[in-house]
TORKOL-4160 file (C-alpha; in steps of 0.2 Angstrom, whole numbers, padded with zeros to 4 digits, m for minus):
427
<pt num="1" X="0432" Y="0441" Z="0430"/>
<pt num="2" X="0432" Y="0433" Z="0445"/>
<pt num="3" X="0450" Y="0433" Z="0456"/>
<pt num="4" X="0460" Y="0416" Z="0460"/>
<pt num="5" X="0467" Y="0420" Z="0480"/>
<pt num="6" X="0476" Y="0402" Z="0477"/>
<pt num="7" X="0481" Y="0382" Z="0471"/>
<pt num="8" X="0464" Y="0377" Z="0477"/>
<pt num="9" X="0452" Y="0392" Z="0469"/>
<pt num="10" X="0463" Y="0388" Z="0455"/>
<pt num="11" X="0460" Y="0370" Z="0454"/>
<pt num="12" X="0443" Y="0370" Z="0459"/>
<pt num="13" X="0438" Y="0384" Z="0445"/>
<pt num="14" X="0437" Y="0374" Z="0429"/>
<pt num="15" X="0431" Y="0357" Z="0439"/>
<pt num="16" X="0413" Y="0347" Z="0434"/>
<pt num="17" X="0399" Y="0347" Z="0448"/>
<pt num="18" X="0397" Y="0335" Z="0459"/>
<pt num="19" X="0385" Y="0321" Z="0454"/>
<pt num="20" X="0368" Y="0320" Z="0459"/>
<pt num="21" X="0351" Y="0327" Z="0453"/>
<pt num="22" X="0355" Y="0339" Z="0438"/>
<pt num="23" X="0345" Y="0351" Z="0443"/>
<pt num="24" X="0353" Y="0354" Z="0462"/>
<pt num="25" X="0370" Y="0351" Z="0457"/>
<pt num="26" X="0384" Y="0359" Z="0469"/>
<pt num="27" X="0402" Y="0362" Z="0465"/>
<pt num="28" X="0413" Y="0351" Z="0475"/>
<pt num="29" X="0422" Y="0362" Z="0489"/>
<pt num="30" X="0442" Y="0361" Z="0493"/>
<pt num="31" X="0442" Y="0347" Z="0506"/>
<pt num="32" X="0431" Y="0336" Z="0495"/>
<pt num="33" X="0441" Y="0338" Z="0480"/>
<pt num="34" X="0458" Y="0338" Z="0491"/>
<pt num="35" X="0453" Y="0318" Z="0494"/>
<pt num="36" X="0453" Y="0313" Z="0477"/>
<pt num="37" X="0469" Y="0310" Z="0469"/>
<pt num="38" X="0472" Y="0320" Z="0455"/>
<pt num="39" X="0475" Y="0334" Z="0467"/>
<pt num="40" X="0490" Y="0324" Z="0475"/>
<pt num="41" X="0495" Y="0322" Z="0456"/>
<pt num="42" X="0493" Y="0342" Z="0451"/>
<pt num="43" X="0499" Y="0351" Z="0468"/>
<pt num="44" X="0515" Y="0339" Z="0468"/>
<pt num="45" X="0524" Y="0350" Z="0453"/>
<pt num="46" X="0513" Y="0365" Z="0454"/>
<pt num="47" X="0519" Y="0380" Z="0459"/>
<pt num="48" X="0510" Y="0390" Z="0471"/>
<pt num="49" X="0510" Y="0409" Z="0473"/>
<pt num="50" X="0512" Y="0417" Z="0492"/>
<pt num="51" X="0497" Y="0422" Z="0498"/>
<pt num="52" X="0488" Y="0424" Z="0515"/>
<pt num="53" X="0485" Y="0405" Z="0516"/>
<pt num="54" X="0500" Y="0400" Z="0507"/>
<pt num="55" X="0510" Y="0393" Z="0522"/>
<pt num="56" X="0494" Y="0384" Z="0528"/>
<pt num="57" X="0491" Y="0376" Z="0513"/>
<pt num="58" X="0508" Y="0370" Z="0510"/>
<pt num="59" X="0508" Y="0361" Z="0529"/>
<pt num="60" X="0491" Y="0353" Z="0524"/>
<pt num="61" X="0497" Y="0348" Z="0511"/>
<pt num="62" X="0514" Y="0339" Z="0521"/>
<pt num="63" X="0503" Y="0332" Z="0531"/>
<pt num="64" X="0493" Y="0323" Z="0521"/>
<pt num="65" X="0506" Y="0318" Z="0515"/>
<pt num="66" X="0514" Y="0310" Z="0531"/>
<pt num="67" X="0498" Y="0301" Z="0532"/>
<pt num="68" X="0497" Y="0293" Z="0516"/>
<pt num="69" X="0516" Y="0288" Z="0519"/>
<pt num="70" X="0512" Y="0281" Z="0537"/>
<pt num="71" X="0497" Y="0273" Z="0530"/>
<pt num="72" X="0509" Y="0262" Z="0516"/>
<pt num="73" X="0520" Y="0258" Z="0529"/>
<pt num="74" X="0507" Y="0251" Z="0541"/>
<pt num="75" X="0500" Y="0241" Z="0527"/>
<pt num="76" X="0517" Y="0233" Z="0521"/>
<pt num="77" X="0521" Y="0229" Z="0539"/>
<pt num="78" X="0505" Y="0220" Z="0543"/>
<pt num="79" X="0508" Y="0209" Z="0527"/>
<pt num="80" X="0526" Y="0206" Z="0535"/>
<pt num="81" X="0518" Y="0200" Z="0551"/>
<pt num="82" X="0505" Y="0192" Z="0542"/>
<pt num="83" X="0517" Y="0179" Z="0534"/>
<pt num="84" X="0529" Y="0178" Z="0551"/>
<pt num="85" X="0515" Y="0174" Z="0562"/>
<pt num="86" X="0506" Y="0159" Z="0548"/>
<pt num="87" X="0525" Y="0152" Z="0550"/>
<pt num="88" X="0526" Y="0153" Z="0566"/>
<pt num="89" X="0510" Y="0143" Z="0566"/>
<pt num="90" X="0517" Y="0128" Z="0554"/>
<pt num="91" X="0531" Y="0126" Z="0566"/>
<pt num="92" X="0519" Y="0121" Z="0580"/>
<pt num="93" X="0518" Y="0106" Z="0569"/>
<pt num="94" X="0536" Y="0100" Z="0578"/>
<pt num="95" X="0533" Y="0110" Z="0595"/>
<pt num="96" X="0547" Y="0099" Z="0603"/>
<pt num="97" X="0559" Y="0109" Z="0590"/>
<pt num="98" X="0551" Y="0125" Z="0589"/>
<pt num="99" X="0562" Y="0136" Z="0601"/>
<pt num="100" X="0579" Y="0128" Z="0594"/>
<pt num="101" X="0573" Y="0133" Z="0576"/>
<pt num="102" X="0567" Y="0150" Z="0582"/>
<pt num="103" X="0585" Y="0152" Z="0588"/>
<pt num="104" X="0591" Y="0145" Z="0572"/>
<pt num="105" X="0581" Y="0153" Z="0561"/>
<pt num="106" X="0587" Y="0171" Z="0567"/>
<pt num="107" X="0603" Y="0165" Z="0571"/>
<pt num="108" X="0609" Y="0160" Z="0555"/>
<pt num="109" X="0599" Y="0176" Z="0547"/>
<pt num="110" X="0611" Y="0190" Z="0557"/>
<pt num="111" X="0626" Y="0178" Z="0555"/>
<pt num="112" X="0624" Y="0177" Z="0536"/>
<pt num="113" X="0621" Y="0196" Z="0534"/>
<pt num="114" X="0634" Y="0196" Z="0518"/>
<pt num="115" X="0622" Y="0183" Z="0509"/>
<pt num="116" X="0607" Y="0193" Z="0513"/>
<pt num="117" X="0614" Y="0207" Z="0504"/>
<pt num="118" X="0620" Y="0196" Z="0488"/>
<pt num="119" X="0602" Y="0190" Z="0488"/>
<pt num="120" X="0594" Y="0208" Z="0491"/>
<pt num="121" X="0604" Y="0213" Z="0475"/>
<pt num="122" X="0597" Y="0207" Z="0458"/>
<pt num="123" X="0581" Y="0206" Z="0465"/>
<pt num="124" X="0580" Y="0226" Z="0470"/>
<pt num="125" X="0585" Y="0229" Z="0453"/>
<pt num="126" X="0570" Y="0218" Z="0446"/>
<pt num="127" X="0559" Y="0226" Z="0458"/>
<pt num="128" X="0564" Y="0243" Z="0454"/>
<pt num="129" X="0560" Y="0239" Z="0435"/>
<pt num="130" X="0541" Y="0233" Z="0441"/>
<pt num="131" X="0539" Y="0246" Z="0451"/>
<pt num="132" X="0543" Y="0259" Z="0441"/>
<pt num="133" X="0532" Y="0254" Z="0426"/>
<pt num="134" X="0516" Y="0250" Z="0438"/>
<pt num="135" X="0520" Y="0270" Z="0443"/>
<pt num="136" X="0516" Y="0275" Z="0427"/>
<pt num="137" X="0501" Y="0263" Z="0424"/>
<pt num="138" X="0510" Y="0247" Z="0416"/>
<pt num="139" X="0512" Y="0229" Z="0422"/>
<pt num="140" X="0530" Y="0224" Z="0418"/>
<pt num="141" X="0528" Y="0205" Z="0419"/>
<pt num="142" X="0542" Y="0205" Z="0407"/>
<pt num="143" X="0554" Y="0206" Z="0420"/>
<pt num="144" X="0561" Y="0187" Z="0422"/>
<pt num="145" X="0564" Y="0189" Z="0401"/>
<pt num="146" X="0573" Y="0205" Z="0403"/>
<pt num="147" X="0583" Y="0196" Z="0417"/>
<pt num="148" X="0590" Y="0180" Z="0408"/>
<pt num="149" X="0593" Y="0191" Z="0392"/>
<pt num="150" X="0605" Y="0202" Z="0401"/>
<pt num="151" X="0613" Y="0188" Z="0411"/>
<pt num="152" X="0616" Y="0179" Z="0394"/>
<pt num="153" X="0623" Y="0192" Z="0384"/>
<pt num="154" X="0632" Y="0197" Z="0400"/>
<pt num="155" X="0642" Y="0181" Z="0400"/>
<pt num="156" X="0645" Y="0182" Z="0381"/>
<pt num="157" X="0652" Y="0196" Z="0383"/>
<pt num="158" X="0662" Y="0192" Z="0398"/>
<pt num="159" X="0666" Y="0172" Z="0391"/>
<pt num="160" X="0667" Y="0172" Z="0371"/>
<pt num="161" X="0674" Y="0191" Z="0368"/>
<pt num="162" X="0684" Y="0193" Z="0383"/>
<pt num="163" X="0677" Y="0208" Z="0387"/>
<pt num="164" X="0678" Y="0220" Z="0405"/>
<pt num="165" X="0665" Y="0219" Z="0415"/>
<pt num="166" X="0658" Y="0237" Z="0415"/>
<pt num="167" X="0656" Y="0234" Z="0395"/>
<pt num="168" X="0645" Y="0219" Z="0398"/>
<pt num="169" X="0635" Y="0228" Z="0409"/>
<pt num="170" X="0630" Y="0239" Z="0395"/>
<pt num="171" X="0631" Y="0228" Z="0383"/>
<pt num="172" X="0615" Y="0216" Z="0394"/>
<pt num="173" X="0607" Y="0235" Z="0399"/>
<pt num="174" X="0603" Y="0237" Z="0380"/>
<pt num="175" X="0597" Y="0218" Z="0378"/>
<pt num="176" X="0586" Y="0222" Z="0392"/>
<pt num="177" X="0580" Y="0239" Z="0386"/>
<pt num="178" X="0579" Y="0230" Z="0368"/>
<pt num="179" X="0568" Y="0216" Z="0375"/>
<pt num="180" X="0556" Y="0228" Z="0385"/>
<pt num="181" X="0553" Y="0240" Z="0372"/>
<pt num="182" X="0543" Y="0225" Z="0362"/>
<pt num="183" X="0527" Y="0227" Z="0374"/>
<pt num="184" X="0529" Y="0245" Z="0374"/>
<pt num="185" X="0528" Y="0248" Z="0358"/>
<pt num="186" X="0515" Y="0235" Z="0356"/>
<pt num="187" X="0506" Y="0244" Z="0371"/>
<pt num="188" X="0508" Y="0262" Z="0363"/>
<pt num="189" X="0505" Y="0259" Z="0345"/>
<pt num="190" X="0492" Y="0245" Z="0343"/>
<pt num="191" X="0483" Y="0245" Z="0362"/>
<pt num="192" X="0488" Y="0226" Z="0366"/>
<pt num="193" X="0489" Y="0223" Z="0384"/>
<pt num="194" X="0508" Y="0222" Z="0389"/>
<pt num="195" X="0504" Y="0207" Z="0401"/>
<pt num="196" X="0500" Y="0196" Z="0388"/>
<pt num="197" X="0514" Y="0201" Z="0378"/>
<pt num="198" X="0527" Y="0202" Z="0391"/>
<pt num="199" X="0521" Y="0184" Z="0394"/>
<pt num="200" X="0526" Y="0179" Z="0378"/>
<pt num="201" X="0541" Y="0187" Z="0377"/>
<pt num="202" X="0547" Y="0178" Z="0393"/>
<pt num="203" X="0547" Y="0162" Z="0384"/>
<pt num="204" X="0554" Y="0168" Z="0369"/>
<pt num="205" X="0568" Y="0173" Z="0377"/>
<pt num="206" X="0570" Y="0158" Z="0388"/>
<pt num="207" X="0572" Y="0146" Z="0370"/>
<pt num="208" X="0583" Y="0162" Z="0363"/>
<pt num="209" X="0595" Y="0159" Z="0378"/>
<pt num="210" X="0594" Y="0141" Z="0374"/>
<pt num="211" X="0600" Y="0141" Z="0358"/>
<pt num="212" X="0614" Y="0154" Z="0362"/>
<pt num="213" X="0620" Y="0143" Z="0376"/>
<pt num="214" X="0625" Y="0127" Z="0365"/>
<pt num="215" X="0629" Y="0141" Z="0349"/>
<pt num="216" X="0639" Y="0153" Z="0356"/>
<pt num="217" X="0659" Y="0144" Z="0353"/>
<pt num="218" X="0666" Y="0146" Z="0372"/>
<pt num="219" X="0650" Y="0146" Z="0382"/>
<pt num="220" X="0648" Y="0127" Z="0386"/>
<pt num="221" X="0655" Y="0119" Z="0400"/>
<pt num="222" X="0666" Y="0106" Z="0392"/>
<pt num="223" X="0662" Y="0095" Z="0409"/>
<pt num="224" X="0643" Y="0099" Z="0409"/>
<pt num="225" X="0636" Y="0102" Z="0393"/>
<pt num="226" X="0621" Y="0107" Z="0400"/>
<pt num="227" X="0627" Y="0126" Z="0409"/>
<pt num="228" X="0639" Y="0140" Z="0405"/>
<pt num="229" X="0657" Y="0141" Z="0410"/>
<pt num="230" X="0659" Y="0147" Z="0427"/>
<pt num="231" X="0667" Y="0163" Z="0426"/>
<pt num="232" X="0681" Y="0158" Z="0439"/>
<pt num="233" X="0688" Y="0148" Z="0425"/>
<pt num="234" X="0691" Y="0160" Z="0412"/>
<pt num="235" X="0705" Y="0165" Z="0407"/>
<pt num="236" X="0702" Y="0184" Z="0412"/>
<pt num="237" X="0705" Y="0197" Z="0424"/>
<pt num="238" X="0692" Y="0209" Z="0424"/>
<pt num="239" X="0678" Y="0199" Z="0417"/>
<pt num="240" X="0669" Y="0199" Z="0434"/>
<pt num="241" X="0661" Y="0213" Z="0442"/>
<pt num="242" X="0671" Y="0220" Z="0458"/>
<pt num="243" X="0669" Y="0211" Z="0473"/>
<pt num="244" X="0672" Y="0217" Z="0494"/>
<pt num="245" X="0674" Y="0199" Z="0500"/>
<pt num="246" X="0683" Y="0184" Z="0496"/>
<pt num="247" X="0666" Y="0174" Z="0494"/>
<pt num="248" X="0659" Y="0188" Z="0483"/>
<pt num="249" X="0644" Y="0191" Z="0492"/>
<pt num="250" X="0645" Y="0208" Z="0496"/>
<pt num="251" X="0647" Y="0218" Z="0481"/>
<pt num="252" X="0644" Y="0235" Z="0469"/>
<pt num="253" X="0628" Y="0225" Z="0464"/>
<pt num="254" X="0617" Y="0230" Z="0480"/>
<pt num="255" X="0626" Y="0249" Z="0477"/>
<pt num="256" X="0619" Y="0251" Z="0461"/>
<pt num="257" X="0602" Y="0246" Z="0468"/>
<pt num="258" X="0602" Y="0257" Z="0480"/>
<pt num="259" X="0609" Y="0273" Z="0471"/>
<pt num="260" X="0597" Y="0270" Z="0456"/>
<pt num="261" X="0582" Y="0267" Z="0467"/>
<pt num="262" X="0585" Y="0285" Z="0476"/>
<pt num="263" X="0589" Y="0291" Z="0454"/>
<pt num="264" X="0572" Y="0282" Z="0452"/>
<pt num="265" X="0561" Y="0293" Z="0466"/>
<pt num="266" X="0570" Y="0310" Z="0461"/>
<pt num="267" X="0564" Y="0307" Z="0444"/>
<pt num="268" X="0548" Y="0302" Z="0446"/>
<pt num="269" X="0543" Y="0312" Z="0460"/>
<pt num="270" X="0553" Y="0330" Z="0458"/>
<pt num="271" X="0554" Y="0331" Z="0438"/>
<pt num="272" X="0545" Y="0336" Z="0426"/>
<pt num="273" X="0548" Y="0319" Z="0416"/>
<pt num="274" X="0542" Y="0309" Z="0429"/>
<pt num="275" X="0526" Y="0322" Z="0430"/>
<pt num="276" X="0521" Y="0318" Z="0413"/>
<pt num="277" X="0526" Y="0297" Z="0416"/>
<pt num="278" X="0513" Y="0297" Z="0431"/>
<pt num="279" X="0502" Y="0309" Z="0422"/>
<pt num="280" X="0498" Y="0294" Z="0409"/>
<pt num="281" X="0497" Y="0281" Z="0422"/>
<pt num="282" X="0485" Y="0291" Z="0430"/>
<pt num="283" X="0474" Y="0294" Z="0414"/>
<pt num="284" X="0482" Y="0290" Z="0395"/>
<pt num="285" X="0467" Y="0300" Z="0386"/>
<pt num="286" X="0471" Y="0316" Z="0398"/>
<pt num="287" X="0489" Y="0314" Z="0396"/>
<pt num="288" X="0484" Y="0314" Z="0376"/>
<pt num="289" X="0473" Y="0332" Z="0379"/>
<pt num="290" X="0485" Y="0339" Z="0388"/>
<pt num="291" X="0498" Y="0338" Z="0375"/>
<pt num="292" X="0508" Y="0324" Z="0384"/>
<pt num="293" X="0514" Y="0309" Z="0372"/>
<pt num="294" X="0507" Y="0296" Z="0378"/>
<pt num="295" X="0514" Y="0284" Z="0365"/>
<pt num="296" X="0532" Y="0289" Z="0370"/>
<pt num="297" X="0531" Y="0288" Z="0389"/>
<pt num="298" X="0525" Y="0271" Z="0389"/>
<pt num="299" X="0538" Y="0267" Z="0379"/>
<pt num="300" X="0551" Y="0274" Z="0389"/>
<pt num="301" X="0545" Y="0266" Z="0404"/>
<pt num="302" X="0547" Y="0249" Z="0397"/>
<pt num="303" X="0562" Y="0252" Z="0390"/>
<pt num="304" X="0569" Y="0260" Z="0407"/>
<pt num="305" X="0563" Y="0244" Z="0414"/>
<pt num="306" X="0570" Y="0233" Z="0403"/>
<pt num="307" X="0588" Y="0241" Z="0405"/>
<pt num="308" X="0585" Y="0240" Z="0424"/>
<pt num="309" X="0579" Y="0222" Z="0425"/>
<pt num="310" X="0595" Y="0215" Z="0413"/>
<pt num="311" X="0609" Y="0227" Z="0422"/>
<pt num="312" X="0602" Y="0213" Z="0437"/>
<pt num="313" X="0605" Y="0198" Z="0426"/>
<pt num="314" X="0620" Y="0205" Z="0421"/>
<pt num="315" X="0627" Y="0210" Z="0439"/>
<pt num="316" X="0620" Y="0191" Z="0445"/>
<pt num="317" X="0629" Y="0178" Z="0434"/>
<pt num="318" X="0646" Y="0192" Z="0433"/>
<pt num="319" X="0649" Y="0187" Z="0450"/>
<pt num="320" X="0655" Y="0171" Z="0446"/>
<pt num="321" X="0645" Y="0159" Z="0458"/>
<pt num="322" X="0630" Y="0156" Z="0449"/>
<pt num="323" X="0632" Y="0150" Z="0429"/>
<pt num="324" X="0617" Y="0149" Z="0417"/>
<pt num="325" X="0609" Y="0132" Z="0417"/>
<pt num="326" X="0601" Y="0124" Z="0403"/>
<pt num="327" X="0580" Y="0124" Z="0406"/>
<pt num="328" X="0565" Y="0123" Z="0395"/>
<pt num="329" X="0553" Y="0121" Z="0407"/>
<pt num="330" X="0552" Y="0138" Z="0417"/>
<pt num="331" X="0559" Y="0155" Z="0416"/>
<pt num="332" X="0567" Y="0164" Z="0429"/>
<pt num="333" X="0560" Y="0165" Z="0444"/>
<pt num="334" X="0570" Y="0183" Z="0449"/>
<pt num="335" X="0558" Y="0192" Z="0440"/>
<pt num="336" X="0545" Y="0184" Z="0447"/>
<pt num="337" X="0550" Y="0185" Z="0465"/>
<pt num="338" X="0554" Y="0204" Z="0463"/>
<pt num="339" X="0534" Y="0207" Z="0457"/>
<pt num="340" X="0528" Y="0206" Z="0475"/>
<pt num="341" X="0541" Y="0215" Z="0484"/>
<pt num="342" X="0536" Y="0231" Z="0473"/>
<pt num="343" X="0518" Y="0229" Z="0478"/>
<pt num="344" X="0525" Y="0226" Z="0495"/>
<pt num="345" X="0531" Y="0245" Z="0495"/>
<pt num="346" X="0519" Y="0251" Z="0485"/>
<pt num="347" X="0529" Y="0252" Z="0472"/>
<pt num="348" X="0539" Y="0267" Z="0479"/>
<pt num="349" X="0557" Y="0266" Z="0474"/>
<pt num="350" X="0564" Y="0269" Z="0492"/>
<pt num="351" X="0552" Y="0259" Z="0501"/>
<pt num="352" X="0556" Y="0243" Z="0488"/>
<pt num="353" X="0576" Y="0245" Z="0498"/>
<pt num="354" X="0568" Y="0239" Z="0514"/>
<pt num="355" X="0555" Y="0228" Z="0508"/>
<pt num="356" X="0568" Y="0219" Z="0497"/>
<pt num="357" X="0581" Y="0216" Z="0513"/>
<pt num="358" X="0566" Y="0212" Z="0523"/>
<pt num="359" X="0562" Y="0196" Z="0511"/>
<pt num="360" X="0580" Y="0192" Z="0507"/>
<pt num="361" X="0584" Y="0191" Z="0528"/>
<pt num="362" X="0568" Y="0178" Z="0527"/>
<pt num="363" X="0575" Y="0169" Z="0512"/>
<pt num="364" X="0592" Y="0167" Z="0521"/>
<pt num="365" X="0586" Y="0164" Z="0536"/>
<pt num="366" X="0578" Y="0150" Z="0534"/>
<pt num="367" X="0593" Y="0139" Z="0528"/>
<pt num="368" X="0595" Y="0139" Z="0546"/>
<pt num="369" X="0582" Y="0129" Z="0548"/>
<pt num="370" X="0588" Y="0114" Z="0538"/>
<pt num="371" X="0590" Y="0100" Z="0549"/>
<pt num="372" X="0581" Y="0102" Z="0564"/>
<pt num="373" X="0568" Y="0092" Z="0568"/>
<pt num="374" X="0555" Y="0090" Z="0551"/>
<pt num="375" X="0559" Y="0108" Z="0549"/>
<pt num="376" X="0567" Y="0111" Z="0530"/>
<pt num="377" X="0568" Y="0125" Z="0517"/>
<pt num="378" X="0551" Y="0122" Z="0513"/>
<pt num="379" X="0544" Y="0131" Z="0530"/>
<pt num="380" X="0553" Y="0147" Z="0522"/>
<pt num="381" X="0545" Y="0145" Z="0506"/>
<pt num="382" X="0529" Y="0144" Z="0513"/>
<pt num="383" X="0531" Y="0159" Z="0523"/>
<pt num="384" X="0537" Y="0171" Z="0511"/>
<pt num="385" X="0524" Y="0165" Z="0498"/>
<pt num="386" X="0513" Y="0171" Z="0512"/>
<pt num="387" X="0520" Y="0187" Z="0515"/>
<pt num="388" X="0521" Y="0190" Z="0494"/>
<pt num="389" X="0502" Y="0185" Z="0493"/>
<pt num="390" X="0495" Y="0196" Z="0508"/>
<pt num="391" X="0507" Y="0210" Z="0496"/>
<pt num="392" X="0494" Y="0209" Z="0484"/>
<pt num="393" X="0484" Y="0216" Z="0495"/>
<pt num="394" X="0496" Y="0229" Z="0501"/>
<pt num="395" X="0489" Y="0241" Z="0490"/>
<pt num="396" X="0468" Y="0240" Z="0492"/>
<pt num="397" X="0475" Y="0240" Z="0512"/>
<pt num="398" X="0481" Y="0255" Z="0509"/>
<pt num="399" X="0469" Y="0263" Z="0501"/>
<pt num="400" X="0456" Y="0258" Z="0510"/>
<pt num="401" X="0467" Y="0264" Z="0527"/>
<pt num="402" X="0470" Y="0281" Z="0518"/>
<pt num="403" X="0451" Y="0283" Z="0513"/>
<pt num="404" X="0446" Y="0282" Z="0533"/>
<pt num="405" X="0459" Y="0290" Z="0538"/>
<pt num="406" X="0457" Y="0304" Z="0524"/>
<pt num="407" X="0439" Y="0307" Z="0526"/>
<pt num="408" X="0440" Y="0307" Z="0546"/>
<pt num="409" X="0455" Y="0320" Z="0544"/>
<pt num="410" X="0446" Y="0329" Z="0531"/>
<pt num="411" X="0430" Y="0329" Z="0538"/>
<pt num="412" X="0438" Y="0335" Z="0555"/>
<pt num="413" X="0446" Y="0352" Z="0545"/>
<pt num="414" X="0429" Y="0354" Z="0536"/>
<pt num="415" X="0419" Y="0356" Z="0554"/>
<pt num="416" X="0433" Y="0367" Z="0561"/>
<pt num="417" X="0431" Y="0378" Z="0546"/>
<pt num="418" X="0413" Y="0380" Z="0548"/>
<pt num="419" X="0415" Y="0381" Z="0568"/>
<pt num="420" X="0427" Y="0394" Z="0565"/>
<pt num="421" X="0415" Y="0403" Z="0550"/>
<pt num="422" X="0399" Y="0402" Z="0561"/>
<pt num="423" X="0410" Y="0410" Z="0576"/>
<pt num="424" X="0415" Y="0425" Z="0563"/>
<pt num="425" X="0396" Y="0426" Z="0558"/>
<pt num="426" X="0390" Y="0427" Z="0575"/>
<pt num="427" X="0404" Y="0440" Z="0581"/>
């Protein structure tokens, strides 16, 4: 039998030959089969034995990964500074105003730092939900559903039963988990694509809230029939979430973010139930062979996004400055909004922090521009939509970045091993 020295004799043992003419057909060797993905998937949870090459090949390994890590970043920055420099060019349409808004713009951003964080908040929270499903191979476009139905039964909770706001937030985590485990299980059990569904579960939740709004006794606004009693009204205490300014902007919403995002990447990337989530994104049949339950990790992932995406609708409308309004025509745009910003950071938990404070500064900051000269809130709009499209393409950027900068690297290795082999050859 022949003797495995390491990770990548192992790996390579039991792997199919290369393609090409079946009769010439050559197994691939390690640096060729270190390019392709599933290695990045096995080596990350694998333990490796000590042997001669064992400390080389664990800082190959950290290295490649400090490239593919430097290589996301690049790519979301240059979608950043794609959208910034397309605004900057709109405002040449008024270049007699264009350094007083510059001033503005960034001006009113830095002094408004409280509001950036309140905006930053729920939509981190979304964003976390999408990215975390697209890591395990699912499109979580539920997300504005899961949002409104945890916001709503938030403020049931918090208006008609009087209740504190830590048990609201349960109580609108498990309408969200409730609402996203409808496309998983309809994903995992009968194979329908969890878009569509999501989709439609969206907009059944949009006419659900409707009728609880104008059936729930106590929600109405007896002054505007058409929102929800603002929470600053109620007769309660404790029905709002806590607060670290008298305006309510900075608050525990943006902590939560920020501890579950950092829960989110330990999971996925140093246990073994995030292995087996990213072993059926990477392949569902494999996962299947391999004795991983498919059916039960999609579902799980949509419920874990679920739960994320109404805990934000919950922390959102128990803050007491926004109420739920009364609409037919579209559904929240949260969700929506939050879809981008995990592309942005290639879905990676910590990465979507930055990219969401990113967006919100540019959302905020471009109330500063109200007013001056033609400039108006539609300039921001336009920029960020910018910056969320060219976030579509963070991800083929990145590829395509890492499969230049992989093959050169990796080509580079393979002629210094063959150097140093003809060398020991010749000697």
């Amino acid at each position: 039998m022949m003797s495995i020295k390491n990770v990548n004799a192992a790996l390579n043992a039991p792997l199919a030959y290369l393609d090409g003419n079946p009769k010439k057909k050559r197994r691939m060797n390690k640096w060729e089969y270190r390019s392709r993905p599933e290695y990045r998937l096995l080596t990350s949870s694998l333990h490796v034995n000590e042997s001669p090459t064992s400390a080389t090949e664990r800082k190959e390994h950290r290295v490649f990964f400090f490239k593919s890590m430097s290589v996301t970043i690049l790519s979301s920055l240059i979608c950043i500074l794609f959208g910034l420099v397309l605004g900057f060019l709109l405002m040449l349409m008024d270049p007699s105003n264009i350094g007083l808004g510059l001033k503005s713009f960034f001006q009113y951003g830095f002094n408004n730092l409280e509001r950036v964080v309140y905006t930053a908040g729920p939509l981190m929270l979304c964003a976390l939900s999408i990215g975390f499903c697209y890591k395990c191979g699912l499109f979580n476009i539920g997300a504005p559903g899961q949002y409104m139905i945890g916001g709503m039964v938030a403020l049931i909770g918090a208006i008609t039963l009087k209740l504190p706001w830590y048990v609201t937030i349960f109580m609108a985590i498990g309408a969200g988990a409730l609402i996203g485990a409808v496309p998983g299980v309809l994903k995992a059990y009968f194979n329908v694509n969890e878009v569509i569904t999501s989709i439609m579960v969206n907009w059944i939740v949009l006419f659900l809230n409707n009728f609880m709004l104008f059936n729930v006794p106590g929600l109405l606004d007896s002054h505007n029939p058409n929102r929800s009693v603002n929470l600053n009204t109620v007769d309660a205490s404790n029905v709002t979430i806590p607060s670290f300014s008298s305006d309510r902007y900075l608050n525990i919403t943006i902590i939560f973010g920020v501890i579950l995002a950092i829960v989110l990447f330990v999971i996925l990337f140093k246990t073994t139930f995030g292995y087996r989530l990213r072993a059926v994104g990477f392949n569902r049949d494999a996962a299947d062979y391999a004795g991983i339950s498919s059916k039960r990790n999609i579902i799980l992932s949509f419920v874990i996004a679920g739960a994320l995406s109404g805990l934000a609708g919950a922390c959102y409308y128990l803050l007491g400055n926004s109420v739920y309004v009364y609409n037919r025509t579209s559904v929240a745009q949260t969700g929506f909004d939050a879809i981008p910003i995990a592309l942005l950071a290639n879905n990676n938990p910590l990465g979507i922090i930055f990219t969401t404070f990113i967006i919100s500064f540019i959302q905020v900051s471009g109330i500063g521009l109200q007013g001056i000269g033609t400039y108006n809130d539609t300039f921001t709009e336009i920029m960020v939509a910018f910056i969320l499209y060219g976030s579509a393409f963070a991800v083929l950027m990145n590829n395509i970045f890492l499969r230049g900068s992989g093959s050169r690297f990796l080509r580079k290795k393979k002629e210094k091993d063959d150097s140093s082999k003809e060398e020991k050859k010749h000697a």
